[in-house]
N, C-alpha and C positions, 0 to 999 in steps of 0.2 A: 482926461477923466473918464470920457466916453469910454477911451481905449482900455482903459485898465478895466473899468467897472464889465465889458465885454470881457478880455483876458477871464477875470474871474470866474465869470458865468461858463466858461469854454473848460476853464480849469475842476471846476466843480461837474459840469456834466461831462465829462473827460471820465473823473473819477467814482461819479456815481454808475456809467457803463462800464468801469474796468468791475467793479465791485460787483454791479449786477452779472455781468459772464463770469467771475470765480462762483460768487454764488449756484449758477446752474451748472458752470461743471464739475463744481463741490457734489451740487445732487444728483448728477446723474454719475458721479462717480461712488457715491453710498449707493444708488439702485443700481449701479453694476455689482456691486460687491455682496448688497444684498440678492440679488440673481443668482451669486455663484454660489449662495445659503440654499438656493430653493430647488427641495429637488421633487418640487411637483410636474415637475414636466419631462421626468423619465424614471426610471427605476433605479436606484444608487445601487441595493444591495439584493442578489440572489444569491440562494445556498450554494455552495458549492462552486460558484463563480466570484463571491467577494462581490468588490464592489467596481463599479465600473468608473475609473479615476480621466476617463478620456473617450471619447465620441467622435468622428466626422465620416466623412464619404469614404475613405481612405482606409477606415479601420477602425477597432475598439483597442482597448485594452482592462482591464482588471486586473486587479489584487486582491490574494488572498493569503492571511497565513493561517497555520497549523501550527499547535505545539501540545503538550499536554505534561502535568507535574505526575511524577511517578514518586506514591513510597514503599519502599521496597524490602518484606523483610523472609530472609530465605535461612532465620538461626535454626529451624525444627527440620532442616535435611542435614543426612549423615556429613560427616567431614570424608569419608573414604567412600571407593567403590570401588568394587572386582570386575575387572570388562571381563569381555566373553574370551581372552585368549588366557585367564587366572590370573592376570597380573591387576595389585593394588593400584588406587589411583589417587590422588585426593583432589579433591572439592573446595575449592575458593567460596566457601559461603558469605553473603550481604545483609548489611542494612542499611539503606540511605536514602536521602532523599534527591532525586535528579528532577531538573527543568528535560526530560529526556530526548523529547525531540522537536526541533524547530524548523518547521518549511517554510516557503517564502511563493507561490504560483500566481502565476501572470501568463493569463491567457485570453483570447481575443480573436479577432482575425485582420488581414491585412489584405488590400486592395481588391479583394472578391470575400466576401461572407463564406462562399465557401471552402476559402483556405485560410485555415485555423491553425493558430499556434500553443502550445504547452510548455511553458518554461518554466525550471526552480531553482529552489537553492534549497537544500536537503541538508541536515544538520543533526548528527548523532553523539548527543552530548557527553551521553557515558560513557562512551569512548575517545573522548579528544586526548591526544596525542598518538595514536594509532590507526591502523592504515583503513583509509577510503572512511571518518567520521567527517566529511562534508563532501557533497556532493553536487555539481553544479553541472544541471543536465534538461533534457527536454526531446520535446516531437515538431514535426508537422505536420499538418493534416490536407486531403484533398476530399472535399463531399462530394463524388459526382453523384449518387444518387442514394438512394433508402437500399440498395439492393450491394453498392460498393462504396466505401473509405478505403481509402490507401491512407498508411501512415508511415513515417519513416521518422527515425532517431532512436532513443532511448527509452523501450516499455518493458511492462512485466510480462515474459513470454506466456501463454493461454495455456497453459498446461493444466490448471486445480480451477476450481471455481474461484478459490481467491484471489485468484489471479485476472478475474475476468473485467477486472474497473470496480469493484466494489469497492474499496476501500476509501476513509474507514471506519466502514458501517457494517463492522462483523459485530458480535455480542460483547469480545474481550477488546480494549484500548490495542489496539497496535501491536498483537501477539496472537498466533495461529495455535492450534492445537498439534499435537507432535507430531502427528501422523500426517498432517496438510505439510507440515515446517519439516519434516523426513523427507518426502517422495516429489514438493514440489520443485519448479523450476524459479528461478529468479527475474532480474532485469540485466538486460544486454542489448545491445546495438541493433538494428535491423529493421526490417521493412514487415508490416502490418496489412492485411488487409480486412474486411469485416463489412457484415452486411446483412439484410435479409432475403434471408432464399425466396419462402412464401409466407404467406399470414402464419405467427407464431411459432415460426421454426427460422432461427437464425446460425451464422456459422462465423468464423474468426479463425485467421490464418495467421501464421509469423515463420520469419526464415533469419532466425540471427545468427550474432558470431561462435556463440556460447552459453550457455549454465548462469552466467553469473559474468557481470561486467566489472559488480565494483569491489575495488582492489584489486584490479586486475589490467595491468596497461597494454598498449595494441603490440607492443612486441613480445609478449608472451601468448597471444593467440595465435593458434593454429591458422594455417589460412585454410581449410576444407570448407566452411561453410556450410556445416552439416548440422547445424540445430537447425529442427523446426519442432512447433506447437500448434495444435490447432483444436478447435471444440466446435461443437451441434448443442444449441440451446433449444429446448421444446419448451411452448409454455402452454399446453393444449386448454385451459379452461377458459381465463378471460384474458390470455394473451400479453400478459403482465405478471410481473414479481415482484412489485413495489420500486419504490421510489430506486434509486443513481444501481442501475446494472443491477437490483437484486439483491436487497441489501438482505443481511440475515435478521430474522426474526421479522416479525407483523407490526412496526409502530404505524403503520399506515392504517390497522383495521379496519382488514377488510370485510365487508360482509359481504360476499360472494369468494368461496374458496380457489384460490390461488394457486397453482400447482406448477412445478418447473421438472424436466428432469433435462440433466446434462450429459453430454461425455466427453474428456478430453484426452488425447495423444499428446505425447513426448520424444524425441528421439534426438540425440545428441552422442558424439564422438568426443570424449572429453579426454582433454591431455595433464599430466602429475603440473606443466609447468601454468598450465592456463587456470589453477585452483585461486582461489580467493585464500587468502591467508588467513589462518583461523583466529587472526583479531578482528577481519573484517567487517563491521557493522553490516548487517544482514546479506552475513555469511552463508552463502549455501554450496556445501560441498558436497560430492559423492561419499556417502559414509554404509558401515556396518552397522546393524542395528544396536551395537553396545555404543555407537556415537564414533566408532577411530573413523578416521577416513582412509580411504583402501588405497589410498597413496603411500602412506606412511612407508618406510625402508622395514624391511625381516617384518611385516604385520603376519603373513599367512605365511610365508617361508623363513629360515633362512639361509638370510645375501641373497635376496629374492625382490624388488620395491617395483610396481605398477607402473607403468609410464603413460599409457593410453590405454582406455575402457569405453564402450558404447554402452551407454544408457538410455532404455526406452521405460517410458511408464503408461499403461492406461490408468482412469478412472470413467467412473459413472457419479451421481450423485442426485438424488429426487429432494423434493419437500413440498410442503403443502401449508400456507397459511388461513384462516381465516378469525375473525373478530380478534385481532390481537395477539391468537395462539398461532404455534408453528410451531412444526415437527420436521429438522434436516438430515441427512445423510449421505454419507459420502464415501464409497470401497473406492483402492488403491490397489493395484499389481505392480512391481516394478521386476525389471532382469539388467543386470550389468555383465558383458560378456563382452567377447572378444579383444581380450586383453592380449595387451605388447608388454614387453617383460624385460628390466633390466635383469642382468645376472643370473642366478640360477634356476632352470624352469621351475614349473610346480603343478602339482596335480588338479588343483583346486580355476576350473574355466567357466565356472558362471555362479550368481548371485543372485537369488530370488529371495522376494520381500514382498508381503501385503498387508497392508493396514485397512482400518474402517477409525470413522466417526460419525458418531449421532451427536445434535443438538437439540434441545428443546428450551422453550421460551414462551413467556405469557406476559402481556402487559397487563399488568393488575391495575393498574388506573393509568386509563387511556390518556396516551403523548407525555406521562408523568413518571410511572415506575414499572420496571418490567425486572423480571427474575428469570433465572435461565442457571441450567445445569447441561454440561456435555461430558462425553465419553470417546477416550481416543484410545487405539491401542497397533502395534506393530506386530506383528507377527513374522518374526526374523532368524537369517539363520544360527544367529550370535547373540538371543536375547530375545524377547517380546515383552517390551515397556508397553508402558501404559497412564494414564491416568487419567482423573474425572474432576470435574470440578463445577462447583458451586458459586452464583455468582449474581452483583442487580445493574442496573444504570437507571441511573436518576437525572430527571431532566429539569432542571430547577427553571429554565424561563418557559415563558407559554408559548404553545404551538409551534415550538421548534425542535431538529433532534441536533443542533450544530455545538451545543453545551453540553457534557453532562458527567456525571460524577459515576465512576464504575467501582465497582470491590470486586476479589475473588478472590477466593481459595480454592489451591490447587492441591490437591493429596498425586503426588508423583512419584512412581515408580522404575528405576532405571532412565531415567532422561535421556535420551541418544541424539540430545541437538539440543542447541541455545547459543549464549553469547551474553556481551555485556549491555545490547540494545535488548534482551526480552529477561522477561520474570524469573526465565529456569535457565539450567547452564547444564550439559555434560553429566552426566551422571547423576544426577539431581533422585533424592530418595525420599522420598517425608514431603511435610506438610510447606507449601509457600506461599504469602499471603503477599496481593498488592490493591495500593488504592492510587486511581490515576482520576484526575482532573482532566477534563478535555477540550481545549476551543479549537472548532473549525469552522472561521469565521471567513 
């Protein structure tokens, strides 16, 4: 009886210790779970970084995406246009509504803080079934000091201001003005480097394959290795131009006036077969200022079609922000020469082109609403398009610019560039209107 009545006692405090250790690992398995709730003990989300989904000795990583809805209505441009050689052309005009573009960026750094990575996944929705509408690409980076970054992969060569990291924190959603979207260069393969010279004057170097990488695969580039891009940033007042590379317009409001001027070089050897195909989502070709591109077969002769041209572009570009207001600008020179020549010669051995754009911008209620009107125009040998446009973004949450709701109308004249990733297309004549949605979160 002893035995059993012990048995019992052994059997019961047996079972009240098993119960008591689930109980505690029950709880300390909620206060792990609630830990991985709490993010008082680091920072989860910064702009333009996303959020930081992983932490240790070893490395970070983050995530961030990009997308924005576009509506899109371009019925009040002509259906026809006359290029500059007299022949008609027609015009594919829109109205739709696209998820337009979807990025996916994960960046961080790996066993030294100061080697940083830049990966995506890049998605061009207006374009899906067509060459180069996703793209899955990236960098890596070396910090050795405030003076030098080496970078190497996939960037947008330094050729325009817009090219310089701002993006995309220009005034318009994800769409340059003609004359930036004419003369600039694109993204291509290569090696970076960038830095500050002395207090307020900085410089950015690049040596890539080409013009334009995407839609474009490695066995149709040239092997010369003759792009490069490079820029001189001044920022002589307070040493700053707002928030991520200079962003355009004043949402920082500043009270003490802000001033940049820039200038950037271009120079590239470009080949008929190294072009981007003109479906290719942010297509940038060597074109005429009526929009042909000087590739084309019998364009200036004919039985005459371009094979290989050297293109060099300058620019310059100032502005000045302060309390919200800014005032940009931006002159273009470009010459394309030294052309190689299938079939029969032709008289015709160089191509000069210069453009200008002005912006202006006011945030009428600070971090909330800003309105802004610009001015782009081409001065070509085959054309001098142009056009101006009127425009707001609206920032519907507080104290952020990572949301916000844009409009414009564009009155366009002769369009000599676009695609089915921007607002305007080719010959675009009259009035286009878009309203895009934006999170970059």
């Amino acid at each position: 009886m002893k035995s059993e009545t012990s048995l019992n006692w052994r059997s019961l405090f047996t079972s009240a210790l098993i119960l008591s250790l689930n109980i505690v690992v029950h709880a300390q398995g909620n206060e792990a779970i609630a830990n991985l709730d709490d993010t008082s003990k680091y920072v989860p989300y910064r702009i333009m970084q996303g959020h930081r989904v992983a932490k240790s000795k070893y490395g970070e990583l983050n995530i961030r995406p990009y997308t924005y809805v576009r509506y899109l209505n371009q019925k009040l441009i002509d259906e026809t246009y006359t290029d500059g050689f007299g022949k008609t052309q027609t015009v594919d005009t829109r109205q739709d509504i696209q998820i337009q573009k979807v990025s996916i960026y994960f960046t961080g750094w790996a066993f030294d803080p100061k080697f940083t990575y830049f990966l995506y996944v890049w998605t061009s929705n207006a374009s899906q079934g067509q060459g180069a509408q996703v793209v899955v690409a990236g960098n890596l980076s070396y910090n050795f000091s405030k003076h030098f970054r080496l970078t190497g992969g996939i960037m947008s060569l330094p050729g325009v201001r817009s090219t310089e990291g701002n993006f995309p924190f220009w005034l318009s959603v994800d769409n340059r003005m003609i004359a930036d979207e004419y003369m600039r260069p694109s993204y291509t393969s290569g090696i970076q480097a960038r830095g500050e010279i002395v207090k307020k004057l900085s410089y950015t170097f690049m040596l890539g394959n080409n013009m334009s990488t995407l839609g474009v695969d490695a066995g149709q580039i040239d092997n010369k290795l003759s792009t490069i891009a490079g820029g001189l940033i001044f920022l002589p007042t307070t040493g700053e131009y707002g928030m991520f590379n200079g962003a355009y317009g004043d949402y920082d409001q500043h009270e003490q006036i802000a001033t940049r001027v820039g200038a950037h070089y271009t120079r590239s050897e470009e080949t008929r077969q190294g072009q981007p195909t003109t479906d290719a989502f942010e297509n940038v070709s060597l074109r005429v200022s009526d929009g042909s591109s000087i590739f084309l077969p019998n364009l200036f002769n004919p039985g005459t079609q371009i094979d290989e041209a050297r293109d060099q572009m300058f620019c310059v570009d100032a502005g000045a922000k302060l309390r919200g207001f800014a005032l940009e600008g931006e002159y273009y020179w470009r010459r394309i020469d030294d052309f190689k020549l299938i079939g029969s010669p032709m008289a015709l051995d160089k191509l000069n082109d210069e453009g200008i754009q002005l912006l202006a911008s006011a945030m009428v209620v600070p971090k909330k609403l800003q309105l802004y009107t610009t001015y782009s125009k081409i001065f070509g040998e085959y054309g001098d398009p142009s056009e101006v446009r009127v425009g707001f973004n609206f920032f519907p949450f507080k104290k952020t610019i990572s949301t916000r709701l844009n409009g414009q109308v564009t009155f366009m004249n002769k369009c000599p560039v676009g695609g089915l990733a921007y607002p305007y297309t080719v010959g675009a004549n009259g009035t286009i209107f878009n309203l895009d949605l934006e999170l970059n979160f």
